[in-house]
C-alpha positions in Angstrom: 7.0 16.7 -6.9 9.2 14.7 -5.5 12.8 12.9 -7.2 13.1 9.9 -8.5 15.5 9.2 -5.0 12.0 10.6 -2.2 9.8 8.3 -3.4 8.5 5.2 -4.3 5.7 2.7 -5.7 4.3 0.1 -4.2 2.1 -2.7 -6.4 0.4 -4.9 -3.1 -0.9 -8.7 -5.2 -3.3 -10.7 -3.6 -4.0 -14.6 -4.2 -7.3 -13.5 -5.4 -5.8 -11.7 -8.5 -6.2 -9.0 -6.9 -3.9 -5.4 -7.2 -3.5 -2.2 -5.3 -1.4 0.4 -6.0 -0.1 2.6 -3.8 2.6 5.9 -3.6 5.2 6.9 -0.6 7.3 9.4 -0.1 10.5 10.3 2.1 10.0 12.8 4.5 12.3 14.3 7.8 10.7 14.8 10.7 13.4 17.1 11.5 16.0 18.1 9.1 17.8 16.2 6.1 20.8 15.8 8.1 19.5 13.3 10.8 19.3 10.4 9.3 17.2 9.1 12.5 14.5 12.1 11.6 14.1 10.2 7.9 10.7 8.1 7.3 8.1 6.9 5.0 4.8 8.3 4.1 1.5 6.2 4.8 0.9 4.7 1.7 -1.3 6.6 -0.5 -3.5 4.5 -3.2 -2.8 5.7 -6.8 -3.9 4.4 -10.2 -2.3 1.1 -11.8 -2.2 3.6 -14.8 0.0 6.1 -13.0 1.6 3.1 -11.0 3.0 1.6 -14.9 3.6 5.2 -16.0 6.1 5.6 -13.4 7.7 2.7 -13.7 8.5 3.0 -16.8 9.7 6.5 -16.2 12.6 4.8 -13.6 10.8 5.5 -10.3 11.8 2.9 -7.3 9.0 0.0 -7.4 8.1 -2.8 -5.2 6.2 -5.7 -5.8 4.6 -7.6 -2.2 2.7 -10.7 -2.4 0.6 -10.5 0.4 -0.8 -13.7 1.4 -4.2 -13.4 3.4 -6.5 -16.2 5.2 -9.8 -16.4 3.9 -12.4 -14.4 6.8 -14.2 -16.9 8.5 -17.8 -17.1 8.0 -19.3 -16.9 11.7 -23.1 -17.5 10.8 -25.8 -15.4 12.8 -28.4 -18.0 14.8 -32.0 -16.6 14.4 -33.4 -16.5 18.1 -37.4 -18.0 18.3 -39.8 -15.3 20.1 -41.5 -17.1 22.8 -45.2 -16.6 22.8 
């Protein structure tokens, strides 16, 4: 398990209404001491129960509003068989 310093929360809102709920963690990709080797996890998704749980427990959170386009709607044109 990792401290409350290695890790962090992620909430990701949607204009929809919309929420995900996501987990990273610190890592080296070669020791502690090079600060260049330091990185972030790929998000991981996790429960909005666990999300609020930790929260409340102190854990580093972050809030994005993520602001999407609607996908466009490309309609499919039905070909006619020639007889």
């Amino acid at each position: 398990m990792h401290s409350k310093q290695t890790v962090k929360y992620i909430c990701h809102l949607y204009s929809s209404g919309n929420q995900y709920f996501y987990k990273t963690e610190l890592i080296t990709y070669d020791s502690w001491e090079d600060i260049d080797s330091l990185g972030w996890t790929t998000p991981r998704p996790i429960s909005e129960m666990t999300f609020r749980k930790r929260e409340k427990e102190g854990y580093k959170v972050e809030y994005k509003t993520l602001k999407k386009e609607p996908a466009e709607v490309i309609p499919f044109v039905k070909k006619q068989l020639s007889q």
